[in-house]
Rosetta silent file (secondary structure, phi, psi, omega in degrees, C-alpha in Angstrom):
SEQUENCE: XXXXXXXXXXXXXXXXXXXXXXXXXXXXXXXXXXXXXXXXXXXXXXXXXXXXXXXXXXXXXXXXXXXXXXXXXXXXXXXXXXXXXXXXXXXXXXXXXXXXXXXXXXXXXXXXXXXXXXXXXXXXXXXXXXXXXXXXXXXXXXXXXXXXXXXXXXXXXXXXXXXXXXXXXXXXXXXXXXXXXXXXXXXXXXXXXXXXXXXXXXXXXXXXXXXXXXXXXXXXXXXXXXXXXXXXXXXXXXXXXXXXXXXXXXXX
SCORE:     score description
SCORE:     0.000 S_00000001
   1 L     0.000  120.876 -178.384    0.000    0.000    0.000 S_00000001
   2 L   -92.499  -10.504 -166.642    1.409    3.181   -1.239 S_00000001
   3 L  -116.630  138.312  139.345   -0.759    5.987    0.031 S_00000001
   4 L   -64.572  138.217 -167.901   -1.264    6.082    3.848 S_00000001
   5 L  -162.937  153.405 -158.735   -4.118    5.456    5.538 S_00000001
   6 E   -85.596  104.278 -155.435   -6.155    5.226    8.687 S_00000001
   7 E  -123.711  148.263 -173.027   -8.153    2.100    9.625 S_00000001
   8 E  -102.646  146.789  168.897  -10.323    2.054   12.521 S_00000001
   9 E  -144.874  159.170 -171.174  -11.154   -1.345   14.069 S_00000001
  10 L   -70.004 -179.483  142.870  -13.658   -2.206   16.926 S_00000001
  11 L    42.189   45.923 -161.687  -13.384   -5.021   19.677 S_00000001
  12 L  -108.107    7.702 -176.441   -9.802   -4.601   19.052 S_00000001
  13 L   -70.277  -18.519 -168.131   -8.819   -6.047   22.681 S_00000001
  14 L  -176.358  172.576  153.606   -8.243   -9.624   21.983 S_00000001
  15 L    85.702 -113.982 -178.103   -9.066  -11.967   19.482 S_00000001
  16 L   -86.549  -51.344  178.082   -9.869  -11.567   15.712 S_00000001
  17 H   -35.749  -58.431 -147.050   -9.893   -7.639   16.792 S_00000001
  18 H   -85.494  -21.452 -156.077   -6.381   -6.987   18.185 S_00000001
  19 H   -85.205  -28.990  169.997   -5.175  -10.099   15.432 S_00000001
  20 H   -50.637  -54.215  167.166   -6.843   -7.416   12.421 S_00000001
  21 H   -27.604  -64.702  179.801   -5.068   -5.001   14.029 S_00000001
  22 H   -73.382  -12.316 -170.122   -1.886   -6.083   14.141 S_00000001
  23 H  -114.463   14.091  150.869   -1.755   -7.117   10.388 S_00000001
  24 H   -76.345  -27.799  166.139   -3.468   -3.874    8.766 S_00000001
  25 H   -52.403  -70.626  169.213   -0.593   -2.375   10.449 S_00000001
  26 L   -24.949  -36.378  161.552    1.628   -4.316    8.917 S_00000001
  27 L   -84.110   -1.314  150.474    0.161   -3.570    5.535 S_00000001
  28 L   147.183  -22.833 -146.554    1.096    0.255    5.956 S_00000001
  29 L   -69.642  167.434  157.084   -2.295    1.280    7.574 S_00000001
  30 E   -83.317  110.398 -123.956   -2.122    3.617   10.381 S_00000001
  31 E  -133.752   96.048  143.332   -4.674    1.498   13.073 S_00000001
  32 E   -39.655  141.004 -175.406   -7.062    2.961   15.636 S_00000001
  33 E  -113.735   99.643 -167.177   -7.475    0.535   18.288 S_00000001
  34 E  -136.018  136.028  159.670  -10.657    0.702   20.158 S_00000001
  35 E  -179.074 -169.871 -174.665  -12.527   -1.347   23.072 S_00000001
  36 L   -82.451  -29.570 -178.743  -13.554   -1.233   26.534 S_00000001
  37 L  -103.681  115.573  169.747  -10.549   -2.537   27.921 S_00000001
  38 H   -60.363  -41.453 -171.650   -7.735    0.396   28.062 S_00000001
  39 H   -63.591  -48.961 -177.602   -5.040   -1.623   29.152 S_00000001
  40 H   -73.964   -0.227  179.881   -5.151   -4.483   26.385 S_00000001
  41 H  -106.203    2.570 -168.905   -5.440   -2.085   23.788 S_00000001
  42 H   -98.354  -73.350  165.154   -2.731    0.364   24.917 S_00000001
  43 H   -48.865  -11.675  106.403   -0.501   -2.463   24.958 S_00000001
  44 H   -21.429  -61.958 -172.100   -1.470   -3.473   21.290 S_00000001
  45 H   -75.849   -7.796 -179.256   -0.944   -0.203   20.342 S_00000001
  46 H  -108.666   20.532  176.262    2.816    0.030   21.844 S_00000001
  47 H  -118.524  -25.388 -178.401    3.411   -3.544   20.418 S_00000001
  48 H   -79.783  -37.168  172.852    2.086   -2.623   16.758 S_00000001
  49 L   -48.640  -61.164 -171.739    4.644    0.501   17.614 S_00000001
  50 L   -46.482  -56.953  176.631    7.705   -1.722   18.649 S_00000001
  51 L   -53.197    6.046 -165.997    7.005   -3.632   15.410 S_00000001
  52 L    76.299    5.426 -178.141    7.464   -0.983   13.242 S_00000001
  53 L  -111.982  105.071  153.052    3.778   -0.010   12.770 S_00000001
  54 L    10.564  102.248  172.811    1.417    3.293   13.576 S_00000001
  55 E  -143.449  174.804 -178.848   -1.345    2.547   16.021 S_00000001
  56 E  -154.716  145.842 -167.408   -3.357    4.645   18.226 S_00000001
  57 E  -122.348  140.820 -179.196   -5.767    3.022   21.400 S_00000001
  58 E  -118.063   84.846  163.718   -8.896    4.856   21.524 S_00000001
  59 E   -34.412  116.834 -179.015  -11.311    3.486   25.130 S_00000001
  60 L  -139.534  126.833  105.180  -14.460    3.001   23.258 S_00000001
  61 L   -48.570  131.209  179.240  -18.176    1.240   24.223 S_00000001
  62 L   -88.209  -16.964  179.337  -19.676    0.801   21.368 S_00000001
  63 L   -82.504    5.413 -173.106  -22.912    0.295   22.531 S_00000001
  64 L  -106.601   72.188  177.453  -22.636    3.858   24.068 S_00000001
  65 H   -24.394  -49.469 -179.058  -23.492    6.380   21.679 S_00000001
  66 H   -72.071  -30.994 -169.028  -22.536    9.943   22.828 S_00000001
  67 H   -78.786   -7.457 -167.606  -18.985    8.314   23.618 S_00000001
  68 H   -78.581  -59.923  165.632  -19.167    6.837   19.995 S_00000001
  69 H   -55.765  -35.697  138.737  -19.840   10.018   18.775 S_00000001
  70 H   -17.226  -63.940  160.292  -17.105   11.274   20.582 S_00000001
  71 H   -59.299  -65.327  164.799  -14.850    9.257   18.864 S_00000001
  72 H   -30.876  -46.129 -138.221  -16.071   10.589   15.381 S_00000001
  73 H  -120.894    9.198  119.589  -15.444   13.937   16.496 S_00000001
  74 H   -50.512  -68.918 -157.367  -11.497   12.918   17.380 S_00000001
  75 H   -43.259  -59.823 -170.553  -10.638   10.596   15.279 S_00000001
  76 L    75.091 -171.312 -151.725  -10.222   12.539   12.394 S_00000001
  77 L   -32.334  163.385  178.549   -9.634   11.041    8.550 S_00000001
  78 L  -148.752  155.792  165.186  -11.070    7.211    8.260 S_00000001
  79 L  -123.340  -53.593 -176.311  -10.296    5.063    5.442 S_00000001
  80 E  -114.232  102.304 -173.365  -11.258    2.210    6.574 S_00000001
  81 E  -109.527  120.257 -158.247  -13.766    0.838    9.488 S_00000001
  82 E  -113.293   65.989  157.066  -13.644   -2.581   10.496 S_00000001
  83 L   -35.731   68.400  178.935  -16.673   -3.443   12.488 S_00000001
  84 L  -104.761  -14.453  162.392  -15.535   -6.275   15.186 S_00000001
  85 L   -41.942  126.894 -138.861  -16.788   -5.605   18.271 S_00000001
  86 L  -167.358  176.654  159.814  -19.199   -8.792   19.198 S_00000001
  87 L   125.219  153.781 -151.275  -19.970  -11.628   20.913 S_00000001
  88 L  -133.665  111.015  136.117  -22.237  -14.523   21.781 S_00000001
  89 L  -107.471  135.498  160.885  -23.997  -15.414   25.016 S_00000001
  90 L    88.945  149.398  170.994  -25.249  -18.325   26.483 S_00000001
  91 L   -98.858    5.986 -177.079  -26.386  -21.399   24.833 S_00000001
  92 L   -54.774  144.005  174.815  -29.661  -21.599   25.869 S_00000001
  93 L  -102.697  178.234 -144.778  -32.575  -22.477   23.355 S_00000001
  94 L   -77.429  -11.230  170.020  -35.019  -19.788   22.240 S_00000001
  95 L   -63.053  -56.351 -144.091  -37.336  -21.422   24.760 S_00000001
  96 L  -116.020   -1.297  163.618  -35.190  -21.404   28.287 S_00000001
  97 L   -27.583  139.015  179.719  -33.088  -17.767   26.599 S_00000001
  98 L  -106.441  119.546  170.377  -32.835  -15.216   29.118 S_00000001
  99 L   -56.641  -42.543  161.720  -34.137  -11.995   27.115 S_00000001
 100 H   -44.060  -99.279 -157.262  -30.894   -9.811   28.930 S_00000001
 101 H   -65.325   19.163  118.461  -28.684  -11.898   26.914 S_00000001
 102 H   -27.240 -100.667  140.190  -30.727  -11.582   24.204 S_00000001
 103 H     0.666  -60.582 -177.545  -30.663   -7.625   24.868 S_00000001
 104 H  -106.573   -3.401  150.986  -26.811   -7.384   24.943 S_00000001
 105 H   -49.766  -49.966 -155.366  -26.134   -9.251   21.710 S_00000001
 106 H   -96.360   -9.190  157.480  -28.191   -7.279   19.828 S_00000001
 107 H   -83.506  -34.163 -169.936  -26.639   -4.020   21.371 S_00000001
 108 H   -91.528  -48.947 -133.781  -22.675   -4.675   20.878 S_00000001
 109 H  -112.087   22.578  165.079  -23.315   -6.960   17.822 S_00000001
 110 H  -144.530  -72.276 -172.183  -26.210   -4.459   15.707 S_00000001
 111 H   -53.861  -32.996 -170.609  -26.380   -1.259   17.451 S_00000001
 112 H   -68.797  -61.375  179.056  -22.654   -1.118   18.151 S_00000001
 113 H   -50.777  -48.657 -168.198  -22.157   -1.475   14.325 S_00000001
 114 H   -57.566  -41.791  166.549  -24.879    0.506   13.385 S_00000001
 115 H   -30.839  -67.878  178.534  -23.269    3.297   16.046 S_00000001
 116 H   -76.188  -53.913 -176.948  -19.748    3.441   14.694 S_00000001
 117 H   -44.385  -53.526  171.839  -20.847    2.810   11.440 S_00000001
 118 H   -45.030  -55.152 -164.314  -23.265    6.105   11.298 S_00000001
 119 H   -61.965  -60.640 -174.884  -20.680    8.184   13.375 S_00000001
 120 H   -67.043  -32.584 -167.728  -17.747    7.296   10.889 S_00000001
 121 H   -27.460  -51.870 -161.628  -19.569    7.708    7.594 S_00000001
 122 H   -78.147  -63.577  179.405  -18.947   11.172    6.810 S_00000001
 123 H   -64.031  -11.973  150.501  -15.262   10.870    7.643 S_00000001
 124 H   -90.282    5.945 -147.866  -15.282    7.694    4.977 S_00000001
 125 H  -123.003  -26.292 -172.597  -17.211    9.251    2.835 S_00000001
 126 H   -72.996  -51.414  170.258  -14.484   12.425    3.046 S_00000001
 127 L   -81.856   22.012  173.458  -11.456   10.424    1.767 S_00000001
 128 L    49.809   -5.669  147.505  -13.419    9.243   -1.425 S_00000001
 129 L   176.696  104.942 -126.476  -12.668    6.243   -0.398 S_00000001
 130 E  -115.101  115.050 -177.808  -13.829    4.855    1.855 S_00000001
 131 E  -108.266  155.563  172.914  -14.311    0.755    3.253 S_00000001
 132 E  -127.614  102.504  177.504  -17.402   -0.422    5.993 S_00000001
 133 E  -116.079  115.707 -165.962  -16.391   -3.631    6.899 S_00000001
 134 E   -99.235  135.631 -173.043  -18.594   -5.663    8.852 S_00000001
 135 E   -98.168  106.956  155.454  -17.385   -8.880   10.435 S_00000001
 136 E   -68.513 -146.888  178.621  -20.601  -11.219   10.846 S_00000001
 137 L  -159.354  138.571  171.599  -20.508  -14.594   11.333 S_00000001
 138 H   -41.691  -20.739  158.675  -21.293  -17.678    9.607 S_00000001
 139 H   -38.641  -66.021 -150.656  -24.650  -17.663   12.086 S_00000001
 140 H   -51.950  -21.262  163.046  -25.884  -14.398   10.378 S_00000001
 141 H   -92.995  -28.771  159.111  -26.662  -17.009    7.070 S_00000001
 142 L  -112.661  146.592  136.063  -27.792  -19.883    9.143 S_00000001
 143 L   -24.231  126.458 -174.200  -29.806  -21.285   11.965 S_00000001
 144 L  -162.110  152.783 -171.971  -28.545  -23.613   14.409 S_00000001
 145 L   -72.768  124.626  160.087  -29.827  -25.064   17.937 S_00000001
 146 L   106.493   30.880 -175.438  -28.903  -23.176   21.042 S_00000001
 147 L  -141.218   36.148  160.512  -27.704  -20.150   19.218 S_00000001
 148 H   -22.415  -91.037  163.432  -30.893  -18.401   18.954 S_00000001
 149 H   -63.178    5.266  179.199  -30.116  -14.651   20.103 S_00000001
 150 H   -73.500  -70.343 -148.581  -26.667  -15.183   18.551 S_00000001
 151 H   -89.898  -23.484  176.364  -27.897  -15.723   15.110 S_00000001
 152 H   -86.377  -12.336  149.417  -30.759  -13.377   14.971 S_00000001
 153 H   -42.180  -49.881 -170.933  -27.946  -10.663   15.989 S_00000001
 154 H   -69.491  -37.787 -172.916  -25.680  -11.668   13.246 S_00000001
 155 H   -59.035  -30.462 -169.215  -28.873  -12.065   10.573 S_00000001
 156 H   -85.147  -11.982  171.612  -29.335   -8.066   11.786 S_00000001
 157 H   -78.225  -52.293 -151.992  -25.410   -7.503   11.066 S_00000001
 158 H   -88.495  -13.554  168.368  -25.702   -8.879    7.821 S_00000001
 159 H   -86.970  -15.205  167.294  -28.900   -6.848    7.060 S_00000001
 160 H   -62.986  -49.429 -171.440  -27.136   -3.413    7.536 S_00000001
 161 H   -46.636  -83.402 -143.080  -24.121   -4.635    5.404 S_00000001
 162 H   -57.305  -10.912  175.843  -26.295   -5.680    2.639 S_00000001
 163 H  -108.861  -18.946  154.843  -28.828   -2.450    2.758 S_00000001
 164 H   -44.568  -74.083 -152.892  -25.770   -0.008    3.456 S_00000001
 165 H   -65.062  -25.916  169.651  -24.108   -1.490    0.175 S_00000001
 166 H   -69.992  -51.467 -146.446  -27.856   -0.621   -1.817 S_00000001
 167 H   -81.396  -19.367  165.981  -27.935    2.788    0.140 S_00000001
 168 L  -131.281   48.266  157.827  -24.547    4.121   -1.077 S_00000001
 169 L   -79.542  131.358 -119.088  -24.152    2.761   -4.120 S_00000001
 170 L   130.577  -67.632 -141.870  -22.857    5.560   -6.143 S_00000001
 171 L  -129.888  131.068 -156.133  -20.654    6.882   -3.689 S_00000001
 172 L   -80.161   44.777  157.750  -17.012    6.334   -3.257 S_00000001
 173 E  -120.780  140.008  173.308  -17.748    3.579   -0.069 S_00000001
 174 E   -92.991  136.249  173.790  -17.579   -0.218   -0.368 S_00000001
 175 E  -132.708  120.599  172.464  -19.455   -1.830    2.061 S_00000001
 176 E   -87.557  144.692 -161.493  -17.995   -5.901    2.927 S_00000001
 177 E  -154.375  125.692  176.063  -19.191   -8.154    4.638 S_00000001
 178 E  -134.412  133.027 -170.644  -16.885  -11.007    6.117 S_00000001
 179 E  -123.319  100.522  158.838  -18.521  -14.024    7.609 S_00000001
 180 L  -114.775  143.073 -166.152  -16.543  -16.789    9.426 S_00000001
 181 L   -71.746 -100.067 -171.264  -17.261  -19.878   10.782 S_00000001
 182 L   -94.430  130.280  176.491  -15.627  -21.862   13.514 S_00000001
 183 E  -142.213  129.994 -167.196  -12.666  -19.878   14.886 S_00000001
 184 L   -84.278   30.062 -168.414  -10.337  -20.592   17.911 S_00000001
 185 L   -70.294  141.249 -168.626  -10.523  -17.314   18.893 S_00000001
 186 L   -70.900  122.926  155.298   -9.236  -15.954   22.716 S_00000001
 187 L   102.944  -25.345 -131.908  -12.193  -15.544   25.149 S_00000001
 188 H   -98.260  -35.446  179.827  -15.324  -16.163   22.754 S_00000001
 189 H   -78.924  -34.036 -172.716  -16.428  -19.217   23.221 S_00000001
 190 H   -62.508  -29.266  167.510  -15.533  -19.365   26.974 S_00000001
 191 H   -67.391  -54.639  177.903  -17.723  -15.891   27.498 S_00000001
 192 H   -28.864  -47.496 -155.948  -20.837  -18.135   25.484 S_00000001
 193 L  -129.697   43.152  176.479  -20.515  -20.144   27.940 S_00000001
 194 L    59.915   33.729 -178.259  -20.085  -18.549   31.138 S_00000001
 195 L   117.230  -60.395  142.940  -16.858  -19.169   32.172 S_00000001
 196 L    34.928   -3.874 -144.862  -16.929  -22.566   31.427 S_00000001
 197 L   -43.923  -43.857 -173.411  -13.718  -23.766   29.829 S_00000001
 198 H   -64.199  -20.401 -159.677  -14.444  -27.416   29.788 S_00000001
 199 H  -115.512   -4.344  172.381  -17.862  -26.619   27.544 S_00000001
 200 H   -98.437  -16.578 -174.865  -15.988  -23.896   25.499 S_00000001
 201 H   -72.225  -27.149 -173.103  -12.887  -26.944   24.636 S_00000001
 202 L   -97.242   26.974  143.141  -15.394  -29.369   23.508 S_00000001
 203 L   -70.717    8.393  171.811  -16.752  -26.785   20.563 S_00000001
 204 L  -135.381   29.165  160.473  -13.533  -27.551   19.189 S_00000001
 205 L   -59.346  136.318  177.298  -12.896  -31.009   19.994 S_00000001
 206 L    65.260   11.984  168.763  -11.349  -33.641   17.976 S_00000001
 207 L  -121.882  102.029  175.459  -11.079  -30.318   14.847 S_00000001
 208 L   -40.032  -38.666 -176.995   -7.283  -30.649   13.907 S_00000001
 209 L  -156.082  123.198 -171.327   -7.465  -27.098   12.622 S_00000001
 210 L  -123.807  148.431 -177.177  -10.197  -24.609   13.294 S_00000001
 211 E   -42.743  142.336  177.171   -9.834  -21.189   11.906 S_00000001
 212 L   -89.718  146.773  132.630   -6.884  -18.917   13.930 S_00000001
 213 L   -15.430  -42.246  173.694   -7.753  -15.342   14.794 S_00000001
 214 L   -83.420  -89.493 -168.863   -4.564  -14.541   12.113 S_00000001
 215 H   -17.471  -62.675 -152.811   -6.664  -16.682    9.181 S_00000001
 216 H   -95.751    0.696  160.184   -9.768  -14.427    9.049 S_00000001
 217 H   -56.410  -49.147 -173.397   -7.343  -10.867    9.770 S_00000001
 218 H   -56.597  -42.280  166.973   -5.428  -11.961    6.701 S_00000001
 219 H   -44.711  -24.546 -167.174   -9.160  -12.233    4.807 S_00000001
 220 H   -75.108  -69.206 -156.135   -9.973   -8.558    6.416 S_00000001
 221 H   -48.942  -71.730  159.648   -6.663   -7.381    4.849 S_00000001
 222 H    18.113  -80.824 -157.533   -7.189   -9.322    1.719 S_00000001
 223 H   -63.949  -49.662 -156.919  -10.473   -7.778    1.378 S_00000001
 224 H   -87.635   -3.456  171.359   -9.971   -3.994    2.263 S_00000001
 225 L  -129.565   44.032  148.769   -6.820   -3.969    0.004 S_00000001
 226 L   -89.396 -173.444 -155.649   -8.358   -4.559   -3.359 S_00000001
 227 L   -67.223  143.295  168.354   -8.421   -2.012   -5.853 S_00000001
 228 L   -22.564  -68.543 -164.017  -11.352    0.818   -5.205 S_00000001
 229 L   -77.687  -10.395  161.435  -13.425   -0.588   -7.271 S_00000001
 230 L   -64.620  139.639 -174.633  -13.559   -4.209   -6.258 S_00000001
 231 L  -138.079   84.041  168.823  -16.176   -4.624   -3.610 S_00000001
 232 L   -22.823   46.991 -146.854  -16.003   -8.184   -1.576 S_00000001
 233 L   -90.250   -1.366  151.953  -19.676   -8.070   -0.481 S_00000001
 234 L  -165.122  134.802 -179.135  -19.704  -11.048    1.335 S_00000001
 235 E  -139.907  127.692 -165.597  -17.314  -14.080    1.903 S_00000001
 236 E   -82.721  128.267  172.475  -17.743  -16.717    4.291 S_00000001
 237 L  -133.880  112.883 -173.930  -14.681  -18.263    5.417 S_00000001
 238 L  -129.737  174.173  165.140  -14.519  -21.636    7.488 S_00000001
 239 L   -82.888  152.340  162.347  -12.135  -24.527    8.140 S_00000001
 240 L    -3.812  -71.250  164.050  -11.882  -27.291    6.067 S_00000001
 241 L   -18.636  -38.087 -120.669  -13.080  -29.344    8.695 S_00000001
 242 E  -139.066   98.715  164.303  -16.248  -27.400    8.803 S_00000001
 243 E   -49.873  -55.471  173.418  -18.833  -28.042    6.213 S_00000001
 244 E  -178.079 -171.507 -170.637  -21.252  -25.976    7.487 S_00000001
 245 L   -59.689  -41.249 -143.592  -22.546  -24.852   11.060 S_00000001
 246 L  -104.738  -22.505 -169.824  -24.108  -28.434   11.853 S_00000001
 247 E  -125.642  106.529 -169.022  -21.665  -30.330    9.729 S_00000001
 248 E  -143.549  108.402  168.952  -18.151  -30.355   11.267 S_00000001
 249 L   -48.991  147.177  175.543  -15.250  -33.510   10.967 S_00000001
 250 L  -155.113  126.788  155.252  -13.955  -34.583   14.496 S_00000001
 251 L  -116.141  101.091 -164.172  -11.387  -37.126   15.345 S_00000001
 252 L  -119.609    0.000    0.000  -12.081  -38.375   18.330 S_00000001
């Protein structure tokens, strides 16, 4: 990448977040850093520094508008916004669901995009060109038992991407959509499942290689550094292993 440029990315504390992070740096971008926890992102940002890369940690909720707004009004130029801030509780079917965990899915994983997404627009819309990158999840295309308030979050992620990408077509923004399936990710499954560690090890039992955290950054990067006019708008990325949500090899 020859031109510098500013990428913002959510949820950037652990996981897929801080692993997007570290490799847009690497591809030249300069990289806001944003989540709720200051300390792991402060340290991200003086480790993308060490490394030779540009980062800046921004203390964000996302679900909190005026601080979102906030942000906007900081930030300054955006090239790029990488909507990862997320997350899946409880395993409960749609029957025994506790509507609170319900309730905060569909605030960090729809309003928190739809938040940053609004808030940033104008400043992607400013550089002429401008990426909205949403990270969904293979849920947001399918159904699957005990992931009820999961998947009708992600189905409401994947309906912004896809009516954002109608609503400013036209207009020098791309709007992406990256959906992946099973990923090995730090914290996600053990927050599903409350702590839990033995019931978050056996969603990955007996699957030699389930997506890394580094697998679907290098797809983010991929994606956000074809040419302006290529527009990804949605690519589902799983492991080998992993057929589909319901359909997964195990050697056990």
């Amino acid at each position: 990448m020859t031109e510098h440029k500013v990428a913002v990315v959510t949820g950037a504390s652990s996981g897929i977040g801080a692993a997007t992070a570290r490799r847009l740096a690497q591809d030249g971008f300069e990289v806001v850093v944003t989540a709720r926890r200051t300390d792991r992102i402060e340290a991200l940002a003086k480790e993308i520094a060490a490394a030779g890369g540009t980062a800046r940690a921004y203390p964000l909720d996302v679900t909190d508008r005026a601080a979102v707004d906030a942000f906007a009004a900081e930030v300054g130029p955006v090239h790029v916004l990488v909507n990862n801030a997320g997350g899946a509780i409880g395993a409960e079917s749609v029957e025994d669901g506790d509507p609170a965990d319900w309730r905060a899915m569909y605030e960090v994983n729809v309003i928190g995009v739809l938040n940053v997404t609004q808030a940033l627009l104008p400043a992607l819309r400013a550089t002429g060109d401008g990426t909205v990158l949403v990270l969904s999840s293979t849920a947001a295309l399918a159904a699957y038992e005990g992931g009820g308030g999961y998947v009708a979050a992600k189905h409401a992620a994947h309906t912004i991407a896809a009516t954002l990408r109608l609503e400013l077509v036209g207009e020098p923004i791309r709007v992406i959509e990256i959906a992946p399936g099973m990923v090995r990710s730090e914290g996600f499954a053990v927050t599903r499942f409350r702590g839990d560690e033995t019931k978050a090890a056996a969603v990955y039992a007996g699957v030699a290689e389930p997506l890394s955290s580094a697998d679907v950054a290098d797809t983010v990067s991929w994606a956000v550094t074809r040419p302006a006019h290529v527009n990804i708008d949605l690519l589902v990325v799983r492991p080998r292993a992993q057929a589909a949500n319901h359909k997964v090899h195990r050697e056990l």
